[in-house]
C-alpha positions as CSV (number, residue, x, y, z in Angstrom):
1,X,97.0,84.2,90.9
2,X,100.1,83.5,89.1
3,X,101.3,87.0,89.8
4,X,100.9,86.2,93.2
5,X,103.2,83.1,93.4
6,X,105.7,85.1,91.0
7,X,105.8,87.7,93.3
8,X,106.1,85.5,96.4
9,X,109.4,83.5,95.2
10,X,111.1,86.4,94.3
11,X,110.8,87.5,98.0
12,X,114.0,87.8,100.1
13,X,114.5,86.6,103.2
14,X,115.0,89.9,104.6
15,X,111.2,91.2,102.8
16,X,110.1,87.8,104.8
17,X,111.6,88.9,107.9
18,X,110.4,92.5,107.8
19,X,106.7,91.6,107.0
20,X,106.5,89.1,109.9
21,X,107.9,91.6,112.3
22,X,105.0,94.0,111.3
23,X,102.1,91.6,111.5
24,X,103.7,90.7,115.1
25,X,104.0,94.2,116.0
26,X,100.5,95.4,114.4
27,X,98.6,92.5,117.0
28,X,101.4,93.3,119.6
29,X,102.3,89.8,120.2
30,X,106.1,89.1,121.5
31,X,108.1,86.6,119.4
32,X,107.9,83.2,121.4
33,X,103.7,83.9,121.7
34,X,103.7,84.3,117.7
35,X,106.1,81.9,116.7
36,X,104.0,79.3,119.5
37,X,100.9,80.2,117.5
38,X,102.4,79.8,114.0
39,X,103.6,76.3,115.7
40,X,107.1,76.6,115.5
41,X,110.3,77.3,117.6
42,X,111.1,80.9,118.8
43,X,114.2,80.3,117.5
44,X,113.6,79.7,114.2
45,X,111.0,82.6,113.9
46,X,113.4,85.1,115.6
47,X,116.0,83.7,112.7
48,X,113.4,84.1,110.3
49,X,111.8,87.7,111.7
50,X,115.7,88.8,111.2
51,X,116.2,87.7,107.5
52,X,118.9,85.1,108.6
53,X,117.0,82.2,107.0
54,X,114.6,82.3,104.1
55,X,111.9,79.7,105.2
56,X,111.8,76.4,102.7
57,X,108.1,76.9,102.4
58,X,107.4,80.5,103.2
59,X,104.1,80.9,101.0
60,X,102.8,78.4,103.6
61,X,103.9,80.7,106.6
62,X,102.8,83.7,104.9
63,X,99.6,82.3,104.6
64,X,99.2,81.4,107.9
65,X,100.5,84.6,109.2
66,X,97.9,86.5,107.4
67,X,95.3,83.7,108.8
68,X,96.6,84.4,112.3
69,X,96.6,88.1,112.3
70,X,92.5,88.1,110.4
71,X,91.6,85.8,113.5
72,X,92.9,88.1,116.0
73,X,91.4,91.1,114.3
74,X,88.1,89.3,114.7
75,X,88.3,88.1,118.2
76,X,88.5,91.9,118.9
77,X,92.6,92.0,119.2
78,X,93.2,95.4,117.7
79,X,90.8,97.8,115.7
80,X,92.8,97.7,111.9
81,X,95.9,96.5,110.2
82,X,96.2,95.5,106.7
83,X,96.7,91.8,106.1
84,X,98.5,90.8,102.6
85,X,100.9,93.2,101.6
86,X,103.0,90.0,100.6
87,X,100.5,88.0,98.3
């Protein structure tokens, strides 16, 4: 577990940015219907999907992006993807 977390705060905001785009992309959401799901402005997500902003508590979105994308694989919303490629 602590490999985990050392891992995670040596992420940049531009390895942030590039696994959000591809947990988007793998349950083909848009931007404003993810970032409305993760509960917070499109604006924001876009800044973060881009690596323009590194997220003050990113293991927190991280998490809930991986929660987000397992609940739409069980609800039937695509077939595969792998979920935690960033702790």
């Amino acid at each position: 577990m602590s490999q985990i977390n050392e891992c995670q705060e040596q992420l940049t905001a531009e390895e942030i940015g590039e696994f959000l785009t591809n947990m988007r992309k793998a349950i083909n959401f848009p931007q404003h219907l993810f970032a409305e799901e993760l509960g917070i402005r499109r604006s924001t997500y876009c800044n973060y999907e881009k690596g323009r902003y590194k997220p003050k508590d990113y293991q927190i979105l991280l998490s809930s992006v991986r929660t987000l994308v397992k609940q739409k694989i069980k609800d039937g919303a695509l077939s595969c993807v792998t979920v935690g490629s960033f702790g």
